[in-house]
C-alpha positions as a printed NumPy array, in Angstrom:
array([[  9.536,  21.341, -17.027],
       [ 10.811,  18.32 , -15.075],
       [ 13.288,  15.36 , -16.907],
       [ 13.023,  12.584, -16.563],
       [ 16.116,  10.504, -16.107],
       [ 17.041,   6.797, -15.215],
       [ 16.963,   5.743, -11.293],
       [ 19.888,   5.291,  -9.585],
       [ 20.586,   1.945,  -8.795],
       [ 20.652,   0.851,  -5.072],
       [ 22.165,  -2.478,  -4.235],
       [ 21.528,  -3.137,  -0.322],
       [ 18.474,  -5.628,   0.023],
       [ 15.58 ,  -4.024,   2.034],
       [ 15.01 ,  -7.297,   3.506],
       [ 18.612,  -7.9  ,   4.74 ],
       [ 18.44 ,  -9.277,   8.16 ],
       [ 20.63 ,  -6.257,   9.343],
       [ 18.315,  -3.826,   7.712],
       [ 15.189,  -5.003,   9.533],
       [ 16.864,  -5.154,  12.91 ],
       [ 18.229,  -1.824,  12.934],
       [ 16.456,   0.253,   9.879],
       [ 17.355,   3.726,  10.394],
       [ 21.406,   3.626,   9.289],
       [ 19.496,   1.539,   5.757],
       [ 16.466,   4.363,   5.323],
       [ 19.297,   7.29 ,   5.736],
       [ 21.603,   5.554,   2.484],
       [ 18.473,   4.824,   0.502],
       [ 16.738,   8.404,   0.626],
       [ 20.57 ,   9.824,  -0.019],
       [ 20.441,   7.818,  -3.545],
       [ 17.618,   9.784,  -4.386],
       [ 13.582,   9.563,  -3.485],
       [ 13.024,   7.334,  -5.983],
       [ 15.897,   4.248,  -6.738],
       [ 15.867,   0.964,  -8.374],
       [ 16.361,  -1.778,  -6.042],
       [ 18.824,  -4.031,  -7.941],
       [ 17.91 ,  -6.923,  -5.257],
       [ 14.047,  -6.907,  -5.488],
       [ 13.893,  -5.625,  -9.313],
       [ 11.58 ,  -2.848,  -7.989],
       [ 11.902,   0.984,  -7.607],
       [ 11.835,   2.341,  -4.02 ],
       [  9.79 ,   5.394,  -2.734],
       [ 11.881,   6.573,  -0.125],
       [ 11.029,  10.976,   0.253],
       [  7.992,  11.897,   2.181],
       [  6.851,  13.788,  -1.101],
       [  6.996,  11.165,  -3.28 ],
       [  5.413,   8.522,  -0.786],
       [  2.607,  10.778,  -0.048],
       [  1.86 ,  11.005,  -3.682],
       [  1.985,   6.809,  -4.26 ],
       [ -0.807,   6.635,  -1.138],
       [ -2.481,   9.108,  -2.571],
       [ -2.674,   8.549,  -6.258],
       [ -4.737,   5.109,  -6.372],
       [ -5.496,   5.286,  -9.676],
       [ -1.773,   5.394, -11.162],
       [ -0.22 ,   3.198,  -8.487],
       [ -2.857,   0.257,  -7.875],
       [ -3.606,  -1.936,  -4.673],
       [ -5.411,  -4.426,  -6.857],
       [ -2.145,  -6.133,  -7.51 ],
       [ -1.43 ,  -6.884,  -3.904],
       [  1.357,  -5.087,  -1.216],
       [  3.63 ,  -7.927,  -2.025],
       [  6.271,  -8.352,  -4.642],
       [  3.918, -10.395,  -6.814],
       [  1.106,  -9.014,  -8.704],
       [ -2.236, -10.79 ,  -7.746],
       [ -4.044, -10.374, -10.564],
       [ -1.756, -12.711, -12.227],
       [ -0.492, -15.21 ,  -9.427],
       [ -2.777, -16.494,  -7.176],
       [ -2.493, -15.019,  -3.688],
       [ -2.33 , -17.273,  -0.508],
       [ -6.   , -16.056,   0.455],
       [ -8.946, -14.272,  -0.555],
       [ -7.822, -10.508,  -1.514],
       [ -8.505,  -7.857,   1.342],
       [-10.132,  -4.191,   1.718],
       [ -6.091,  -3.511,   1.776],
       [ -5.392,  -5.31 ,  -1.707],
       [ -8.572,  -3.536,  -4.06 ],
       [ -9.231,  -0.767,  -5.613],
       [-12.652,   0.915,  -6.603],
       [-15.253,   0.096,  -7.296],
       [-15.193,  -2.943,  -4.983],
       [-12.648,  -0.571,  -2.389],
       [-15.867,   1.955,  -2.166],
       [-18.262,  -0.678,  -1.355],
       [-16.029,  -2.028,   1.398],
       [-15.025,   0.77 ,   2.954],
       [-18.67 ,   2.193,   2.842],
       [-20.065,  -1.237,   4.809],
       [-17.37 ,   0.1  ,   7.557],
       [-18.215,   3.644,   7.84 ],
       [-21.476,   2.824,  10.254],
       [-19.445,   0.627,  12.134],
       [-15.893,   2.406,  12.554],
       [-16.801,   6.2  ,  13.16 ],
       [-16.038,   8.773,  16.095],
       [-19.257,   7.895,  17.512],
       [-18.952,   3.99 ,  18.108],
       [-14.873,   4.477,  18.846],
       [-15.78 ,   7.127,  21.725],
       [-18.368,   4.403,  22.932],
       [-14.939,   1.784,  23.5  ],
       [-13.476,   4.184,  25.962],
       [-15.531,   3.207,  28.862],
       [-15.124,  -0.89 ,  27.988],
       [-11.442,  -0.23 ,  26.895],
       [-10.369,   1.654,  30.385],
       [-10.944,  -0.989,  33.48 ],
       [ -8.391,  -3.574,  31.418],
       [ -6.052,  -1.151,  31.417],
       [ -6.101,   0.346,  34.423],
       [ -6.277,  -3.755,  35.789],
       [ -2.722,  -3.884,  34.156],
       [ -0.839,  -0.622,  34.633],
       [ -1.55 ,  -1.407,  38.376],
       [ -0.158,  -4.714,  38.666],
       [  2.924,  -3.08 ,  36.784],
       [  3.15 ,  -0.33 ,  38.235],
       [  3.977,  -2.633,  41.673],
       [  6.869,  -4.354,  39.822],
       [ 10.486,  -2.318,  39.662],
       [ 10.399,  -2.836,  35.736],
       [  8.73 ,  -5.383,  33.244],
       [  8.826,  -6.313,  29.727],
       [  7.001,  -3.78 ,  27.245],
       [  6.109,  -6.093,  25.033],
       [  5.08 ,  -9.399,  26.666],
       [  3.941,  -7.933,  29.93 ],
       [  1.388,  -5.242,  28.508],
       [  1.766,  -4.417,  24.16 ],
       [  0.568,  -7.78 ,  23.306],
       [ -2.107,  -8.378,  26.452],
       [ -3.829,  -5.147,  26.097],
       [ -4.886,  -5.373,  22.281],
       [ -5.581,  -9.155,  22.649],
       [ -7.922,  -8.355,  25.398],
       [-10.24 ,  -5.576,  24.495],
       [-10.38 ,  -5.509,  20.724],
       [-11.528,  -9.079,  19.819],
       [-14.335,  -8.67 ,  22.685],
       [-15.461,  -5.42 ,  20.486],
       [-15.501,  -7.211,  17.303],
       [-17.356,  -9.735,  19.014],
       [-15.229, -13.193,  18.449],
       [-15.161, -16.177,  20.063],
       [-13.189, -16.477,  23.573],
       [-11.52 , -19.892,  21.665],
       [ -9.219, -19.63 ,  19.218],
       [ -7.953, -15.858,  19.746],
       [ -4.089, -17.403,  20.523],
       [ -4.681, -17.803,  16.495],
       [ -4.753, -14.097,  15.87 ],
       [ -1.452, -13.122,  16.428],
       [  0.402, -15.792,  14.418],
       [ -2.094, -15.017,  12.027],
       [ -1.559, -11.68 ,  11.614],
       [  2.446, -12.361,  11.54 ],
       [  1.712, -14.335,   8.376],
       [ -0.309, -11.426,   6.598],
       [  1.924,  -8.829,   7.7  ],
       [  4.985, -10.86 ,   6.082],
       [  3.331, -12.04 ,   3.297],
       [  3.834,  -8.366,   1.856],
       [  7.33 ,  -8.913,   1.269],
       [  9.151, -11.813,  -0.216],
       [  9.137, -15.335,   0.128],
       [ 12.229, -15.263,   2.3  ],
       [ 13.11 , -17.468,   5.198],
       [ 11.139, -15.092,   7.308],
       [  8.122, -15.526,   5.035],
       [  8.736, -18.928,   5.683],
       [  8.967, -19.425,   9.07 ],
       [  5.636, -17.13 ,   9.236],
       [  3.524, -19.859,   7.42 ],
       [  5.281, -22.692,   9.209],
       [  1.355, -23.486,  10.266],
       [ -0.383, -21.676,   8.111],
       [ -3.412, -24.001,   7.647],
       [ -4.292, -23.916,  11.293],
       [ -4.162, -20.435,  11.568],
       [ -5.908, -19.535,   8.872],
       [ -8.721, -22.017,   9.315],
       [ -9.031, -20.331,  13.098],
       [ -9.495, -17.321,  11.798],
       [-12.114, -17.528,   9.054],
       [-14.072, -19.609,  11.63 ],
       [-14.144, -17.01 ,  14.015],
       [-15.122, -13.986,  11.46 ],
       [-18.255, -15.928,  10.194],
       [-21.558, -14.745,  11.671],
       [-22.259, -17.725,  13.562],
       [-19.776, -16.931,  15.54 ],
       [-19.775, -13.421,  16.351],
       [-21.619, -11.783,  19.37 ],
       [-24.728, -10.179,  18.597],
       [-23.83 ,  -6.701,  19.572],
       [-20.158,  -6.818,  18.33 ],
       [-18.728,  -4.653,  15.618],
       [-18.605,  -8.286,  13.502],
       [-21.76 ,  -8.413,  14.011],
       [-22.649,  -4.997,  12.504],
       [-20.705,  -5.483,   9.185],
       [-22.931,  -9.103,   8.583],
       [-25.629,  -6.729,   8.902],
       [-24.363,  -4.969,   5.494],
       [-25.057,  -8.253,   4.059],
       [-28.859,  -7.736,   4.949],
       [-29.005,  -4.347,   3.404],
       [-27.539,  -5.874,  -0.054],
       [-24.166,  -3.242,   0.121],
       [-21.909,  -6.098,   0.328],
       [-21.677, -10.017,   0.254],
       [-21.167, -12.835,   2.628],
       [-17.618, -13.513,   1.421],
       [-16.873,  -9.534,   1.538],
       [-18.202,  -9.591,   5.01 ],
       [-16.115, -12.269,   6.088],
       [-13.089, -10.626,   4.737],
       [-14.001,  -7.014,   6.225],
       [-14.248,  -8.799,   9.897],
       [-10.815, -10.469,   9.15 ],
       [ -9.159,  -7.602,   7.834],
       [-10.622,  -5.224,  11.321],
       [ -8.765,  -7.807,  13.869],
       [ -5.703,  -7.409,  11.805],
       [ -5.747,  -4.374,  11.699],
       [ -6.921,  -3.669,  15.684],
       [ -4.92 ,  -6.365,  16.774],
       [ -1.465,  -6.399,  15.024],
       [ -0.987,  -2.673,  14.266],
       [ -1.673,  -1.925,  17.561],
       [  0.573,  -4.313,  19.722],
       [  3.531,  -2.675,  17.408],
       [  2.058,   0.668,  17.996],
       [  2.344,   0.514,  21.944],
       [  5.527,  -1.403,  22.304],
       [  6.999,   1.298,  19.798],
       [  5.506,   4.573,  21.198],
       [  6.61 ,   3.102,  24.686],
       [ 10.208,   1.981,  23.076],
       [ 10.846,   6.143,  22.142],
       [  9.456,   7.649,  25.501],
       [ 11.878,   5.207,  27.581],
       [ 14.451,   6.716,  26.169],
       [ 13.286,   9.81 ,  27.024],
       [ 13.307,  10.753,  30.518],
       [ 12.328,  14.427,  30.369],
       [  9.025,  13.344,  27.584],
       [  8.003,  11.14 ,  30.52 ],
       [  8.51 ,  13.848,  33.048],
       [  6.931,  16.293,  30.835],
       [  3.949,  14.095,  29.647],
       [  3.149,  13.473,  33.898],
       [  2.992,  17.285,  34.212],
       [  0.852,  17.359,  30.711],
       [ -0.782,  14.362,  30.238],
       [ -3.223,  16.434,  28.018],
       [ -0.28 ,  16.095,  25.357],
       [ -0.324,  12.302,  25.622],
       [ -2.233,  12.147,  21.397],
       [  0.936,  14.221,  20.379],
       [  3.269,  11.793,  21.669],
       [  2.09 ,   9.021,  20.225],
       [  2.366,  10.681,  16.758],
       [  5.529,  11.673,  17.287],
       [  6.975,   8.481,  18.178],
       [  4.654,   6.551,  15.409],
       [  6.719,   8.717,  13.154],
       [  9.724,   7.9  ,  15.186],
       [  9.228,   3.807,  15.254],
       [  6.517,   3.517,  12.353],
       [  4.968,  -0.209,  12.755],
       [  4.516,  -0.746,   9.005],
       [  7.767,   0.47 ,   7.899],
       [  7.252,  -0.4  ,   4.433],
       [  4.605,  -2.312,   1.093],
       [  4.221,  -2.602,  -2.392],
       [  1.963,  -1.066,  -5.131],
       [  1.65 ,  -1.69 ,  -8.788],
       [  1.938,   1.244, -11.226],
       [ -1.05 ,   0.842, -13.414],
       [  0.212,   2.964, -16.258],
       [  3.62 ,   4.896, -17.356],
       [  4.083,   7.408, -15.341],
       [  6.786,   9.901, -13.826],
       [  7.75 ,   9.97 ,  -9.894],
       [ 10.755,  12.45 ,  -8.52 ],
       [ 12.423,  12.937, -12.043],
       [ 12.794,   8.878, -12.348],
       [ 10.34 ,   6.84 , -15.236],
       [  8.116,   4.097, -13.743],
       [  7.098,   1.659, -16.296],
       [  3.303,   0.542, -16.129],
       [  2.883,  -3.07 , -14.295],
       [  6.475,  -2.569, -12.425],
       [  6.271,  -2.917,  -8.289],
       [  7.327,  -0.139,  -6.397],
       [  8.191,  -0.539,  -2.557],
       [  7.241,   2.505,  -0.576],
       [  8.918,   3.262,   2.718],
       [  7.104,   4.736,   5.326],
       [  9.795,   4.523,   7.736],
       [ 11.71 ,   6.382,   5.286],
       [  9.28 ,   8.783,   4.358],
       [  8.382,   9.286,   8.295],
       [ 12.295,  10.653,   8.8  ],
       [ 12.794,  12.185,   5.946],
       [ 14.71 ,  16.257,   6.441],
       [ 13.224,  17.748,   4.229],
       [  9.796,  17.271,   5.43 ],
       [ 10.366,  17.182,   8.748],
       [ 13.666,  19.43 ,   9.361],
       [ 17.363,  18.493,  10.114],
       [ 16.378,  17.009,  13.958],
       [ 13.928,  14.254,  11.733],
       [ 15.322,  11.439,  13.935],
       [ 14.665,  13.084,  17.047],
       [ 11.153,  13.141,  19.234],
       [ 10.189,  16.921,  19.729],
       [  7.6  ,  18.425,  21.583],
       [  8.226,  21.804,  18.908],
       [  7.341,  19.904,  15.835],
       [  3.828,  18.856,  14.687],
       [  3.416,  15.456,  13.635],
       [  0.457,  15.721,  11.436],
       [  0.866,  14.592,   8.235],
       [  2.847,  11.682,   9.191],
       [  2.22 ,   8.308,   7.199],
       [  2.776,   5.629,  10.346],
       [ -0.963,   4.628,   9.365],
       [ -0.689,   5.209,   5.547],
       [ -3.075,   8.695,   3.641],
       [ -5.54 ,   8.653,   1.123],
       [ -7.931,   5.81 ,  -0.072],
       [ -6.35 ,   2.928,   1.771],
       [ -5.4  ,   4.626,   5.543],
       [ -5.807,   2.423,   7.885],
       [ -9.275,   1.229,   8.938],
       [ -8.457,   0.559,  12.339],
       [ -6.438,   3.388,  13.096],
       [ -8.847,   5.377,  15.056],
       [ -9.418,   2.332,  17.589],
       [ -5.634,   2.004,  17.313],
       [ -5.182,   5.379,  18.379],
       [ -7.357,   4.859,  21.331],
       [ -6.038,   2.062,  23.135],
       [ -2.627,   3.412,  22.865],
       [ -4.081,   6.595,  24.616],
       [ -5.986,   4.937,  27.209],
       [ -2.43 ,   2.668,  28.078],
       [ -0.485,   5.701,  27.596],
       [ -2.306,   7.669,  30.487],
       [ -2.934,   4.834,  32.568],
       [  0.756,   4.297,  33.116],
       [  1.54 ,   7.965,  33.415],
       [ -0.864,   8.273,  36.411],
       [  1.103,   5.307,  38.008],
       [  4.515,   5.1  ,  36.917],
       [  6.773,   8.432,  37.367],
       [ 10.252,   7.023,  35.953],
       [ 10.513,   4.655,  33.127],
       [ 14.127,   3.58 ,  31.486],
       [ 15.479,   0.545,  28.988],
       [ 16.64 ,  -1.991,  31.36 ],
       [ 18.336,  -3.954,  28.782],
       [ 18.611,  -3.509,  25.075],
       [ 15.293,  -3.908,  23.345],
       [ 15.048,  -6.967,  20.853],
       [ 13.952,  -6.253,  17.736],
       [ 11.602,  -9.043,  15.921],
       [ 12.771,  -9.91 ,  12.342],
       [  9.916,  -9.368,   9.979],
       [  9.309,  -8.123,   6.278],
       [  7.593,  -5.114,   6.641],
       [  6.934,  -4.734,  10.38 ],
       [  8.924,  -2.841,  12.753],
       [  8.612,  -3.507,  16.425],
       [ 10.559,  -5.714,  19.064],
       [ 10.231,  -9.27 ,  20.741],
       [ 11.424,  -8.295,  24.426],
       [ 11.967,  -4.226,  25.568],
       [ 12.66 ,  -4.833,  29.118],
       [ 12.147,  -1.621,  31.304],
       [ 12.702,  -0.316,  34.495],
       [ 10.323,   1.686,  36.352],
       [  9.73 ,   3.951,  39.608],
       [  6.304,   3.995,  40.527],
       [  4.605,   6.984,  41.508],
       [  4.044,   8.54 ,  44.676]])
């Protein structure tokens, strides 16, 4: 029989400056209070062991979505826009996700390979002619931006909306902080973009927007659901995935002899870029609601209380992933790792995700044989995100 005892109290802030520009030396003090703690600064519990995250992404029913990924519950305040496929539970979750399942599946993501490829070979080649670039500006935020809204099927205008868009949604999971505010500094312009371009006048006829209106025909879902689901797959393919390359690429420059063995291997490119999303996990960390009273590592949650579950914490954690956690390792398997959440709510876009960062990945191993940090990456300052405004490289072409 377990006991259940009080939480130990932890008194950094999770969204201290300091602990969002470097996170690891933060994750490593909050999973040694204990996998589950009481954040004395946010007045929520944190979910910091991989066992005890898995089980909160798992478990919808005891810890709920329905009351948003932010410190505030939803259901009670009024949210800054329409709730997403991210913030609901079943019954409306099922409907949702089941209006995506013809449009998001191995069949129509193997079909954006041949599209997805000629951008990124256009780029890696221009790169590849430069002795370094920046990671981040010069290919992580073109790539995405290029291909993915094309596949969706939005408008040419307006796209420069998506990523500021995306940096408000992303931060409006945490508090209402300076970096919250600074976010929604032009919120109303953003947002007005955006809806605009996920109605179904203005998608392409053959675009993956396009094929979740059509869900609307067949009754499954409504007009305002299908607006939402459009809006909530160019966050996802957009935002997730910028972070995802500039993060994957931030580990393997730091890594000569990965690069070296990935150019002899590229066959183990997919197993890289799991093992440095657990590395550098984009979404490092959200909130849940505990629907009822409940018992999580030992500690009592009280129903209607926010936990705060850490990914990045999980995603290091020892004892799931042995005493070299913080190290990339071509002996350890990745699987399992929650860089793209588990259960009910993983994300929707991750298998489009998954493939641009492959396609990048092997387009710059055919052309680049040496890559190296030229200068100390930059990290960006945001809630819940973990990725970086500038990694400047330097690179050797290949031969």
């Amino acid at each position: 029989m377990s006991t259940t005892t009080q939480a130990p109290v932890f008194r950094e802030d999770p969204f201290d400056v300091a602990a969002i520009a470097d996170p690891y030396p933060f994750l490593e003090r909050l999973r040694a209070a204990g996998p589950v703690s009481y954040l004395e600064a946010t007045g929520s519990y944190a979910i910091s062991g991989y066992e005890e995250v898995y089980e909160v992404l798992t478990d919808f029913e005891t810890y709920s979505s329905a009351g948003g990924l932010g410190p505030r519950d939803i259901r009670k305040d009024e949210a800054w826009r329409p709730p997403s496929i991210l913030e609901s539970d079943p019954p409306i979750h099922t409907l949702m996700r089941r209006a995506l399942t013809g449009v998001i599946n191995p069949g129509t993501v193997r079909a954006l390979r041949g599209p997805f490829t000629p951008p990124a070979v256009e780029l890696t080649e221009q790169l590849a002619t430069l002795q370094g670039f920046d990671v981040v500006k010069d290919l992580a935020e073109k790539y995405p931006i290029r291909v993915f809204p094309d596949a969706v099927g939005t408008p040419e205008e307006g796209r420069e909306h998506l990523l500021p868009y995306g940096n408000m949604v992303f931060n409006a999971f945490g508090p209402e902080n300076y970096i919250f505010q600074q976010a929604f500094a032009e919120a109303d312009v953003h947002t007005a973009a955006v809806m605009h371009a996920c109605q179904r006048e203005s998608l392409s006829e053959n675009g993956f927007g396009a094929k979740i209106w059509a869900r609307v025909e067949d009754g499954l879902i409504t007009e305002q659901q299908a607006t939402l689901l459009v809006r909530a797959l160019l966050s996802a393919g957009v935002d997730t995935t910028i972070f995802g390359i500039g993060n994957t690429l931030s580990v393997l420059a730091r890594e000569p002899e990965v690069w070296a063995e990935l150019r002899r291997q590229p066959n183990l490119a997919k197993f890289a870029i799991d093992e440095a999303l657990r590395l550098e996990s984009p979404f490092q960390k959200f909130h849940r609601t505990v629907s009822v009273d409940t018992e999580l590592g030992g500690v009592h949650l009280p129903a209607g209380t926010k936990v705060l579950v850490f990914l990045g914490a999980a995603n290091r954690d020892p004892n799931k992933w042995g005493p070299d956690a913080d190290k990339f390792s071509f002996d350890r398997s990745s699987s399992g790792h929650v860089a793209f959440g588990m259960g009910l709510h993983q994300c929707v876009g991750q298998p489009i995700a998954r493939l641009e960062m492959e396609i990048v990945l092997q387009q710059l191993l055919e052309r680049v044989e040496t890559i190296t940090p030229a200068a100390p990456a930059v990290p960006i300052i945001h809630n819940v995100l973990r990725g970086f405004e500038s990694l400047p490289v330097t690179i050797t072409a290949a031969r």
